[in-house]
N, C-alpha and C positions, 0 to 999 in steps of 0.2 A: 049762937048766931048761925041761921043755914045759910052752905054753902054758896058761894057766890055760882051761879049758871053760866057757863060758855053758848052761847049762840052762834051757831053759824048759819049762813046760806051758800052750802057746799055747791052744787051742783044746779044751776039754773037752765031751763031747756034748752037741748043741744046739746049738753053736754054727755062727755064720755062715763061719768061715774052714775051712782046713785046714793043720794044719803037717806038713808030708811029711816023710819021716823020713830026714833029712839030716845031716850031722857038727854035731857038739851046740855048736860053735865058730860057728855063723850061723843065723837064723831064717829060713825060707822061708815064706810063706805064699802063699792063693789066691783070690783076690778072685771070689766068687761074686754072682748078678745082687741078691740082697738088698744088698750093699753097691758098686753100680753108682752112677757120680757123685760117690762121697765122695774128699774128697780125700784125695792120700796121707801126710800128715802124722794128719791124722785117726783113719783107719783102722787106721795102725800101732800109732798110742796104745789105741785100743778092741781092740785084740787083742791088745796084746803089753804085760800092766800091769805086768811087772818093769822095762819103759823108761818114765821123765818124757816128759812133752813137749816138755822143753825137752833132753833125752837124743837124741829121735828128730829132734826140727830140726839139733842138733851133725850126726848121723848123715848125713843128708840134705844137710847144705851139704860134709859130707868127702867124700860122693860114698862113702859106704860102703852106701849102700842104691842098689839098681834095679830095674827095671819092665821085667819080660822080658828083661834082661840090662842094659839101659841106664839111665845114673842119672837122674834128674828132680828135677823141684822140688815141694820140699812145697806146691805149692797144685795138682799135677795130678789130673783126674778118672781114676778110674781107672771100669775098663770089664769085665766079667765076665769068668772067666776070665784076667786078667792075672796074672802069678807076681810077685809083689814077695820080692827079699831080701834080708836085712839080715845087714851082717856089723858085729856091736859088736866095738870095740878098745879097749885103756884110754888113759885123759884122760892129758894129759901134765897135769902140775903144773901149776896156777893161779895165776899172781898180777899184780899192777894193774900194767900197762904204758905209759907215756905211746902216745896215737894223736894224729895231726893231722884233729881232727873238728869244724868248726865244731859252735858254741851259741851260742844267743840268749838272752845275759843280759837281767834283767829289771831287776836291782838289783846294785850291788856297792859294799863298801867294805872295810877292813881286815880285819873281822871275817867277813864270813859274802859269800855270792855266791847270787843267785836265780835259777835257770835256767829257762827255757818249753822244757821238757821233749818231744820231738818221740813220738807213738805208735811203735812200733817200737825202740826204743833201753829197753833194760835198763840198772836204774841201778848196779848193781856188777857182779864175775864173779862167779858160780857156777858151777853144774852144766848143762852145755852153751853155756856163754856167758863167753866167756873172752876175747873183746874185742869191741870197737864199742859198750861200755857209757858211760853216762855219767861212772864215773868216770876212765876212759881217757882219754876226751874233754877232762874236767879237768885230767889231767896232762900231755896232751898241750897246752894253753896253756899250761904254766909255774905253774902254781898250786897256791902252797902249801896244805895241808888239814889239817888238824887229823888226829894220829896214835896216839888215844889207844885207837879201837876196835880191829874186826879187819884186820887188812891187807889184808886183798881190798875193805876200803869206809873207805879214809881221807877223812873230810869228811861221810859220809853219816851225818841225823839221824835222816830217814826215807825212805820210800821210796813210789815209784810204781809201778803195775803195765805191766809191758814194752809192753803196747796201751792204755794210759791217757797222752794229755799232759798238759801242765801246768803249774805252779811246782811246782819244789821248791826249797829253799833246803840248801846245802852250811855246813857251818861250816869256815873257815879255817884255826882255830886250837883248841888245846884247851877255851881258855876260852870260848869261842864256842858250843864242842860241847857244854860241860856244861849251859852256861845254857839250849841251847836243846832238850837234851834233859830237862831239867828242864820248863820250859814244856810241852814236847809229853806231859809225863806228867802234870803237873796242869792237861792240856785247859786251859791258857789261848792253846793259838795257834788261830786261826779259821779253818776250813778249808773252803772255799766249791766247790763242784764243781758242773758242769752235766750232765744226763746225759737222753737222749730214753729213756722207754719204751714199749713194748710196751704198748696199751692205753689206757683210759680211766683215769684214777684219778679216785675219787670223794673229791668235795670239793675246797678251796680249798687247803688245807695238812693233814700228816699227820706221824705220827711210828709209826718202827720200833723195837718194843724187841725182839730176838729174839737169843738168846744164837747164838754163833758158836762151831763147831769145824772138823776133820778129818772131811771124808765119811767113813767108816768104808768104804764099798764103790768109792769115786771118788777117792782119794788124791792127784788133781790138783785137786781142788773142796773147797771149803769147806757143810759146810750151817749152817742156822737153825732155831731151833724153840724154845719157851716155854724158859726157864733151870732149873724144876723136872721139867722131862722130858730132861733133858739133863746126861749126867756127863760132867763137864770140858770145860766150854766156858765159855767165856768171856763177860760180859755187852759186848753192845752197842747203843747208838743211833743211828739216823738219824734225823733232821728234815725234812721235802721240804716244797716251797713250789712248789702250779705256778704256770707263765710262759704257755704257751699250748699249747695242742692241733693235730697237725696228724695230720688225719684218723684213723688205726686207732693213731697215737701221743701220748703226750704230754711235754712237754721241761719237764723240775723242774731247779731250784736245790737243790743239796742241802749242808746242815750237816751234817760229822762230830762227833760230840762223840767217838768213840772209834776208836780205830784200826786196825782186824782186818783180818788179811786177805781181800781181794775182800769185802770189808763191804759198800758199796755195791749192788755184782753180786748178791751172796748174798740181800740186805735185799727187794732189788725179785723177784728171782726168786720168793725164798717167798711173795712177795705175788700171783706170777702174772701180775707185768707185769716182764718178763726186760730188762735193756739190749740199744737194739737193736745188732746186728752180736754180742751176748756168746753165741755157738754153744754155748760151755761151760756155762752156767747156761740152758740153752731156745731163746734167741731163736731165730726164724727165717732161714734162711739168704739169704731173699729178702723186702721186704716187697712185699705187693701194695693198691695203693692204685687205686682206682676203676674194674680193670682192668687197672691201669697197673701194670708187674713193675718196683719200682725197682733200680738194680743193688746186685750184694755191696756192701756196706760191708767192708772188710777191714781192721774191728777191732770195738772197743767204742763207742758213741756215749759216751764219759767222758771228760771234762775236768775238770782242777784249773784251779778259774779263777782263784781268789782265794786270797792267802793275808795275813793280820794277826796282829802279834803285838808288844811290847816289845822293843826293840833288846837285845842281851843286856850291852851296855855303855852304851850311852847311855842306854838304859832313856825310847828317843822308842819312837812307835805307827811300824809300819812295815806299810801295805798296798800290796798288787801286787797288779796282775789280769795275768795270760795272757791276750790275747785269743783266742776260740775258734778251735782249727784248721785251718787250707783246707779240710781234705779234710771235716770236717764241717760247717761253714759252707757247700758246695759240697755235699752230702748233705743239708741243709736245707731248700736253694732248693727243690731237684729235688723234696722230700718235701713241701713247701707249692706247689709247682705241681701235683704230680699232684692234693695233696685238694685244691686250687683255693682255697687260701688268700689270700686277695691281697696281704696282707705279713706280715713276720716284725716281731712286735709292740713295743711301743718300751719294754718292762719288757726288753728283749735289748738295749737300747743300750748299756750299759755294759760288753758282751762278746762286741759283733763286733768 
């Protein structure tokens, strides 16, 4: 049987790239000086929208994409004139695998297991991401999970975003899963997040009501926007409480009351103050404080810090915090010594 053919229409006039007209089984494109320095994970996605993001990362770690002939990593700059090309192949069948992956349990008992959730680890497989997930990593300890969902996410209630850490909590067993998926639908479990943005926010505390959907033009983004100018989306709110300001940022406590995708990301962006390190939703790739160029954050400044809720069998109060980070505790110092803050303030004691 030949080959099935990949067709694209990469580049339509105006545009920054070119696709050379090459056998319709691989994508070539041409990296001109308007998109000089972007990385090549990046730029693939902004040129080539019939591939996810998380399609072009697969691609990239198979070594089925290169740069001038030879393969690279999704975080290199690329430079004017480079040829990047991409040869897609089909996914072999997905399914949850035990790995040997450490985790830093938070909580555990018969019922349900609480993990601090590292940024970089996706919590099931999908599409491009077919191991080194969380729930790999679970299966890889020996741990039984509750089998009532879909196969690719036995245990999983909900979920975290692949650059977000955190808690999350796994449920064990079936009855574990319903209770807790129950809870998580009638918002009685308490979902406490830390996240730095972009900005000043005005005032002491604030809340987002801005209904959530599918960019319609960005199908890797979510947007926001009042719920009567908006067909088919979904209502949602954020809560934020700031903690303290450090200089062109400021670092909020945020309550979910609702669950939507990159909610959070989406909430602050529409507001014009983007998370910082979230590239996808604005933020800047660099912050510059007083002169001073802090380096990439290479991710989200998002944390699940907190999670409370009724035991789904004992029906006791069960609170965990995550403590925040490394790498953004260690992105914090750096960001309150450039604005010359002289500490990180003691309403953060509860999640260093």
């Amino acid at each position: 049987m030949a080959r099935e053919k990949l067709r694209l229409n990469l580049c339509p006039l105006k545009s920054n790239c070119y696709n050379f007209g090459v056998p319709s089984d691989h994508i070539e494109l041409l990296v001109t000086s308007a998109d000089s320095g972007t990385r090549l994970d990046r730029f693939i996605t902004a040129h080539a929208s019939e591939l996810s993001r998380a399609r072009v990362q697969e691609l990239i770690d198979s070594g089925l994409v290169q740069i001038n002939g030879q393969p690279s990593k999704p975080s290199q700059k690329l430079k004017d004139g480079d040829r990047i090309t991409v040869q897609p192949e089909p996914r072999a069948p997905l399914r949850a695998e035990a790995e040997s992956i450490p985790l830093d349990a938070l909580y555990e008992d018969d019922d349900l297991i609480i993990i601090n959730k590292p940024a970089g680890m996706t919590v099931h497989a999908g599409a491009g991401n077919s191991s080194g997930t969380l729930v790999n990593a679970l299966l890889g300890r020996g741990q039984s999970l509750s089998q009532g969902g879909d196969a690719l996410r036995p245990g999983i209630v909900h979920r975290l975003d692949k650059d977000t850490s955190g808690a999350i909590v796994i449920a064990k067993n079936d009855f574990a899963h319903a209770k807790l998926a129950e809870a998580f639908q009638s918002r009685s479990i308490q979902k406490t997040y830390l996240a730095l943005v972009q900005g000043k926010l005005i005032g002491a505390k604030g809340r987002i009501e801005l209904a959530i959907a599918r960019d319609p033009k960005h199908r890797m983004r979510m947007t926001a926007r009042p719920a009567d100018k908006f067909a088919k989306a979904r209502a949602a709110r954020t809560d934020w409480l700031k903690l303290q300001e450090f200089g062109p940022t400021t670092l909020v406590e945020v309550q979910l009351h609702t669950g939507r995708t990159h909610q959070i990301r989406v909430h602050f962006s529409a507001l014009k103050h983007p998370v910082v390190g979230d590239t996808l939703y604005g933020a800047a790739t660099h912050l510059i404080v007083d002169r001073v160029k802090l380096p990439t954050l290479e991710r989200q400044f998002l944390h699940a810090a907190r999670l409370s809720f009724v035991h789904p069998r004992t029906e006791k109060q069960i609170t965990v915090t995550a403590t925040l980070a490394p790498e953004l505790k260690l992105y914090l110092e750096k960001l309150a010594a450039a604005a010359g803050v002289p500490k990180i303030d003691a309403s953060l004691a509860g999640f260093l």
